[in-house]
Phi, psi and omega in degrees: 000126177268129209219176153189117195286166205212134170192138210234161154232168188225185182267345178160202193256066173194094168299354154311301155311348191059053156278176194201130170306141187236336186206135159234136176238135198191098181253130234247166177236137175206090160089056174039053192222083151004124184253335220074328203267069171302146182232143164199101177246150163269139165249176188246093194277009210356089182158156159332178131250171190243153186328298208272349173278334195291312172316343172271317166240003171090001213252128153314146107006288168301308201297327170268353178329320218224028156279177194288137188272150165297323154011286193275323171255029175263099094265299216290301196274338161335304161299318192283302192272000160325122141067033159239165182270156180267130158256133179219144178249160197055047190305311182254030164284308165341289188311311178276352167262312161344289162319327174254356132337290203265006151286329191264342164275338157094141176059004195272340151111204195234168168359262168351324195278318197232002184189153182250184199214127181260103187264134181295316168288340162283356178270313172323320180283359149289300206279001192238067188268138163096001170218194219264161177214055151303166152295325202277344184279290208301292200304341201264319160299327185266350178066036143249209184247108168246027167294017188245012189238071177279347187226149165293135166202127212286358144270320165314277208308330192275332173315285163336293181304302189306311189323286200291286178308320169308309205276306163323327168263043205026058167247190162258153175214094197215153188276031222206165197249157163038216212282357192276014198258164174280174162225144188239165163212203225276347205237024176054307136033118152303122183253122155256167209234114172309126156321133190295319176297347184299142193306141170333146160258129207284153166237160216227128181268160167305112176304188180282329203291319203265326176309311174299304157318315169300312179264355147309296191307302182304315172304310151284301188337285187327324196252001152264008191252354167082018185168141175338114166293175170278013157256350155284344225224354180264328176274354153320000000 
């Protein structure tokens, strides 16, 4: 299965207003496994950006003069992200500047037309109701560190993402590729995996003295619970 996490920055919040994509980031997953094989572009929004978005993510004015039109790379991304699912978090705000991208160019169709799309934060709001599920919030629940994260930036925050989707879904997770990544498991805690050469583990039998004590114990079970517990009825 082929997946790719997504996360865009803008000139602000409304492709109504004639907001404009500014950053794309995308980091791919393939049977929830790290690839490497990163999508990352700076555009050129031919328009301002507005104050309170640049206070969010940093990105300049001066700094996009001289990227790239969306123009000139969506046949590129259009190919990177075919017949994978988008993992996003907050999907249709992503989803909807996109979508007025490949609009504003006329024939190129919508999202949807090349990929399906999984949003996180409806998932996170299931699996977490009532309480807050931001990104800075999930990592902070999932124990990772994003604390190298002072600015929004659509590859970082998507880097952030794979992380947070993995984990939220009992999975593994790591920057690190192929058989090297680690595994974590829900309270994010790294698991490490004993060596296959390691010696046999002794085993240590119970005396007669703690045997007796044991099935003493399994007896007030029985009788406060009014019937065989269920560890007698599991060692049966």
């Amino acid at each position: 299965m082929r997946q790719i996490v997504l996360d865009t920055e803008t000139t602000g919040l409304s492709p109504s207003e004639g907001h404009r994509i500014i950053e794309i980031g995308c980091v791919e997953l393939v049977n929830r496994r790290l690839t490497g094989n990163h999508y990352h572009v700076y555009l050129n929004p031919e328009r301002e950006i507005d104050a309170g978005a640049i206070e969010v993510h940093g990105i300049s004015n001066e700094f996009l003069s001289d990227k790239p039109f969306f123009a000139d790379v969506v046949d590129d991304f259009i190919d990177y992200i075919r017949d994978a699912e988008l993992v996003i978090h907050n999907a249709p705000f992503d989803v909807g500047f996109l979508n007025h991208e490949l609009n504003l160019l006329g024939g190129k169709g919508e999202i949807g037309n090349f990929s399906t799309v999984l949003d996180t934060l409806v998932m996170a709001r299931k699996k977490h109701p009532g309480q807050r599920n931001s990104l800075d919030a999930l990592c902070k629940r999932y124990g990772i560190d994003n604390s190298h994260r002072e600015l929004h930036g659509a590859l970082l925050d998507a880097e952030i993402l794979s992380d947070v989707y993995l984990l939220m879904t009992g999975g593994q997770t790591s920057l690190l590729l192929g058989d090297e990544a680690d595994e974590k498991g829900d309270d994010g805690f790294a698991i490490k995996r004993l060596p296959k050469e390691r010696p046999k583990l002794k085993v240590v039998r119970c005396s007669d003295a703690e045997l007796t004590a044991h099935n003493e114990y399994l007896d007030f079970l029985d009788k406060k619970s009014g019937e065989e517990c269920l560890w007698r009825k599991l060692d049966g």
